[in-house]
Structures are given as C-alpha cells and as structure tokens.
N, C-alpha and C positions, 0 to 999 in steps of 0.2 A: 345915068338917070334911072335905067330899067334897075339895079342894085337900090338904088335909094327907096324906091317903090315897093322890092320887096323885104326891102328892112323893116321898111314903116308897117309892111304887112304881116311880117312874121312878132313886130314887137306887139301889134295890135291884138295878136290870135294870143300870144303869151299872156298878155292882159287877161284878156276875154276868160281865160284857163286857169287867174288868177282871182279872179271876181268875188264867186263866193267863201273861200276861205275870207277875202278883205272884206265883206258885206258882215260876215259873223263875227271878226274881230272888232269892226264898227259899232255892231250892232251890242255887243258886251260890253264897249267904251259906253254908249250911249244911251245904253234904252231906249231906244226908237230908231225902228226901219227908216222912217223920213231922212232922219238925220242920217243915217248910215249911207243911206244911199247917196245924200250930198257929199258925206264927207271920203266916199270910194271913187265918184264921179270927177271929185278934184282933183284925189289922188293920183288918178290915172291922168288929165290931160295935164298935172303937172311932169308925170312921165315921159307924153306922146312930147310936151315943151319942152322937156332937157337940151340945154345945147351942147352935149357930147352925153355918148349910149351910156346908158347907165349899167353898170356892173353889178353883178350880184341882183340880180332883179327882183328874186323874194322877198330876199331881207330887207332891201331901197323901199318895196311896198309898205313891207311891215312898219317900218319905220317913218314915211309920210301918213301914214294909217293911222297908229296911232300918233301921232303929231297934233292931225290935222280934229281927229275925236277929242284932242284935250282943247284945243281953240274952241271947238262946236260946246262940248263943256262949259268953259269958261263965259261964253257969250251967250249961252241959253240964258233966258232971265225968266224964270219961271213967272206964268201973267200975271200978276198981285190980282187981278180977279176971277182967277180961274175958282170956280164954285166945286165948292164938295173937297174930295180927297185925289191925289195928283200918285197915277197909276204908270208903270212902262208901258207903253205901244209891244202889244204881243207878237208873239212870233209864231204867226199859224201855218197849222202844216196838215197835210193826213197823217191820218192816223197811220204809223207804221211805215211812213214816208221819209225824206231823204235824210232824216237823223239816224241811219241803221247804223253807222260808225261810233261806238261811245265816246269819242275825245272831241266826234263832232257836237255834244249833247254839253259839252263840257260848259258851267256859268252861262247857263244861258234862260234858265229857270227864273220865274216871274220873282221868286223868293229872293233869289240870291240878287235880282237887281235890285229890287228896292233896297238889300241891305248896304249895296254898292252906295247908295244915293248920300249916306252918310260919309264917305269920304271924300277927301279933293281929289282934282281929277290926277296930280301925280301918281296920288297913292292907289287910284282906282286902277290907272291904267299896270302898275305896276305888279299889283293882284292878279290880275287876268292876263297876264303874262306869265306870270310864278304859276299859275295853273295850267296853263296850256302848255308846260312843259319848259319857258326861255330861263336860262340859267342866269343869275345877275351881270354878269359880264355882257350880256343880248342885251338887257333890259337898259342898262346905263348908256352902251351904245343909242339905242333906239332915242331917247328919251335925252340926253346929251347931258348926264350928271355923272358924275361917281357912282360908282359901285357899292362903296361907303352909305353913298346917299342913298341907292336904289333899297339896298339893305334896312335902311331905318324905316324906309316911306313902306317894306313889308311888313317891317314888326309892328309899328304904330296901325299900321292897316289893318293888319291880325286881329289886335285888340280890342280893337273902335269897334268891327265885326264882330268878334264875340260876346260883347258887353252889350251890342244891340239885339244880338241875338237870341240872346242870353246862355247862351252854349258855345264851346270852339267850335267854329266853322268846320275844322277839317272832319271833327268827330260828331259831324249832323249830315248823315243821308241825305237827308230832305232835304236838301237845297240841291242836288243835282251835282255835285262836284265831283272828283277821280273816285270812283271805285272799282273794282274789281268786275268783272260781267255780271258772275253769278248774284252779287250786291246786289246789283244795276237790272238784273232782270226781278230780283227779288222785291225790291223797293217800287217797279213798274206794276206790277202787278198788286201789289197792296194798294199804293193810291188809284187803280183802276178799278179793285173791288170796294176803295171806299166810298170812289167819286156815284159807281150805279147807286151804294147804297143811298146816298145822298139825294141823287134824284129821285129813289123810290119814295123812301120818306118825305121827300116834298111832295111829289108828285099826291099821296096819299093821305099829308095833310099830319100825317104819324109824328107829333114834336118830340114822346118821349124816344123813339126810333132815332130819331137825329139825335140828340142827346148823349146816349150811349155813341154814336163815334165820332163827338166831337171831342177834341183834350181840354182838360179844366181852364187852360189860358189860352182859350181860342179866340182870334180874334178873323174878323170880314170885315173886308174891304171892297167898295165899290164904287168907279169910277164913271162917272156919267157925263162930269165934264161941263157940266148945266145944260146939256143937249139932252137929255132924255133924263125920266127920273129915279134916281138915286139916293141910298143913303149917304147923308152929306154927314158923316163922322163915322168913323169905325163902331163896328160892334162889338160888344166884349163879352162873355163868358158863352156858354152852351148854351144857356137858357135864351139868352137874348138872339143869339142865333138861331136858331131854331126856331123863335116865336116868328122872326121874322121871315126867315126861308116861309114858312109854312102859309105866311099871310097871303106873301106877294107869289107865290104857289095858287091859291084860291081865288086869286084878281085876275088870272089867266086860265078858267078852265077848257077843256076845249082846241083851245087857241097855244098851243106849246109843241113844239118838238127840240129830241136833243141828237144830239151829233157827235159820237167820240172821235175827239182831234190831238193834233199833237202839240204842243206850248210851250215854247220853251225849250225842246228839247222834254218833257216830261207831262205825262197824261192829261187830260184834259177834255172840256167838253164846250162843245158849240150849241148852248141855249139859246131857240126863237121861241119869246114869249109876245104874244099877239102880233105887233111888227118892231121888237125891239132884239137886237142879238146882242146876247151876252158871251164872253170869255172869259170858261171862268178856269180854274187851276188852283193847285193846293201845295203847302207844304205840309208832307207829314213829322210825327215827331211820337213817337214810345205805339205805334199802329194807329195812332190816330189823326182827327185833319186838326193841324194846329194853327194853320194858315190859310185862311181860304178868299182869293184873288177875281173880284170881278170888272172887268172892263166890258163896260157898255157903252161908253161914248164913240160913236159911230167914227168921227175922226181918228179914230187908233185903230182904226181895223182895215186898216191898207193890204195887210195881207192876207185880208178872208178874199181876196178876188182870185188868188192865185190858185184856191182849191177847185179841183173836176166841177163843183157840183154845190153853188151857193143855197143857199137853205133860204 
C-alpha cells in the first residue's frame, strides 16, 4: 500500500514539473489560457486514471495535450453574437519575466495566433509542433496519421500562412518565431522603441508622429468583446490609426497610466485608461508597427492577476 501511495506521489510531482511546458503547448493550440488550462487539467487526471503507468510520460503528455487542444478546437463555437472583432486571450507576463529561454517565446505572439486562426486544427496543431522543434515522425505519432499526412497538413499550412500574411512566415521576424538570440534581441528592442514611441505620440495628441512609425498597411485591431467600448471593425491605414489613437488618447486625460509587460512571449504594454485595461502588442514588419493588437475585453485577461502588482 505504502508503494502505491508513493507512486501516485512521485507520478503527481512529475505532473506538477510537467505543467507549464503543457499549459504553453495548450496555450499555442488554442489561444486562450481558459481553454489551456482545461485542456492541461484533463490531461493530467486522464494520466493520474490510467489503468497501467504510463511510459514515456512526456511524450503520453505531449500527445493527450495536443489531442485534447484539437477536440477544445473543434467544439469552440465561436458566439455568433460576440460584438466587434474576436482577439486571443493574451499571454501576460512581466516584463523580462519567465520567457528568458527563446524557444520558451516560440509561436506564442498575439500575431502569429490570430494567423493560426486560419487553419484547421490538424494543420495548426501540426505547425507548432514543426516549430518547436518535433520532427514529422513525433507529429504523426502524436496526432495518429501518417507522416505522409502530417507532411501535407505542413505544406498546405505553410501556405494558408503566408498568403494571410502576406509574407512567408519563416522570413517575418515579426511574428515571434525561431531565430537566432542576436535576431531575437534585436527584433525586442525595436518593437520596445516603437511601442514608447506610440505611447508618446498618443499621449501627446502628435498624429503626424504616429504616422511616420506606422507601415503603409497597418492595420488595429481591438477587442472589447461588447464589455467595454471598442472599435468594432479594424482600422486600416496610418492615417486612420492614428486619428483614432489620438482621439481616444484625449477622452482620457489625466486618467492613463502605462505599464511595459511581456505578451506573448514579445513586448508589450499594459494600458489603464480611466478604469478600462488594455493589452495591447504589435507586429513589426520593414521597422515599423504593421500590426497593432488590442484586447480590452476584461474577460481575456485572466492572466493580468498573475502579475506582482495590478494596475
């Protein structure tokens, strides 16, 4: 008996040790912590239920993990009245906090999921696998097709991406994906100098300032969810961005602080305008913001509680 008790205890500590890598695999299948955390939560007491030990316990994870993120997938029904534009649940962190590993950063970037959102979930889960390193012989396991198969749901995957993107994926920085440190420090540091710039020029009311570093096909997106108010359809060019930064800048004098966080795995800032908190984050593209991501709907921000020090 005392044997059974500390199997059950050492399988439980291995769990516990396996959590967050399965919570950010979750979290890359899904775009949203909620869902992540059900679908890590499952995964495990489908573990602790096995009725004989399970072997290979990373890889068993990996592979209920992703499983169980392509069912959450599948069975999401996005609300047919969800109001406005439909954002990922961010991934907030401090700034300079537990993403210090770059392959921890890896597809986790607000850009790179919404561009996820365009594929099925085979082909998604298949992607962020191929990124994080699993070679198609993992993926076909995991996933219980062919390799053949796993192969095509890349390429078609590839493509969908880069025709939404309008660039190949692999040769766009700005989504956050493998590169090199010096890249990866270099890439951090431009969307950090762009994001202050952004703020200042709002802050200041400056449209033509904003202007100059937005890129000619910028588009803002902002998710409000109908809880709080938002623009309810994208914005498109510099101009139109910036008119509008600049307005809802002026609707809050006084009443604003900002907060540099981490999102995704990549820079970002925690806006309090009067009692409303935004998340906002960017993709860059040629030094400029070419994508610029705000989630204000108060329900997607499960993971501002986790920081020191709420705003």
């Amino acid at each position: 008996m005392n044997s059974d008790v500390e199997s059950q205890q050492k399988l439980s500590e291995e769990l516990e040790r396996e959590r967050r890598r399965l919570m950010l695999l979750a979290y890359r299948m899904t775009g949203s912590w909620t869902d992540a955390e059900d679908v890590v939560q499952t995964a495990v007491a489908e573990c602790l239920g096995a009725p004989v030990k399970v072997q290979n316990l990373a890889g068993w994870l990996t592979r209920v993990t992703v499983r169980r993120s392509i069912d959450a997938l599948r069975s999401r029904i996005r609300q047919p009245n969800y109001v406005g534009l439909w954002l990922p649940e961010p991934l907030v962190v401090e700034k300079d906090g537990p993403f210090h590993r770059l392959e921890e950063s890896m597809a986790l970037s607000t850009a790179f999921l919404v561009l996820a959102e365009s594929l099925t979930p085979p082909q998604r889960a298949v992607v962020m696998l191929r990124t994080l390193g699993y070679v198609h012989a993992e993926i076909a396991d995991a996933l219980q097709i062919s390799i053949v198969a796993s192969r095509q749901h890349h390429s078609r995957a590839i493509r969908i991406l880069g025709e939404v993107n309008g660039r190949r994926i692999e040769n766009d920085p700005g989504l956050g994906l493998r590169s090199s440190d010096g890249q990866a420090r270099e890439e951090t540091r431009t969307a950090e100098d762009l994001l202050i710039a952004y703020l200042d020029a709002a802050r200041l009311g400056d449209v033509q300032s904003l202007i100059v570093i937005l890129h000619e096909q910028v588009i803002a997106y902002q998710d409000g969810g109908g809880k709080v108010s938002a623009a309810l359809r994208a914005l498109l060019g510099p101009s139109n961005v910036a008119r509008f930064t600049t307005g809802v800048a002026r609707l809050h004098l006084g009443q604003r602080s900002a907060r540099p966080v981490t999102v995704g795995g990549t820079p970002g800032v925690l806006l309090s305008l009067t009692e409303t908190r935004h998340v906002i984050s960017v993709q860059i593209r040629d030094g400029l913001i070419y994508r610029l991501f705000d989630v204000c709907n108060p329900e997607k921000h499960g993971t501002l509680s986790r920081l020191p020090v709420a705003l």
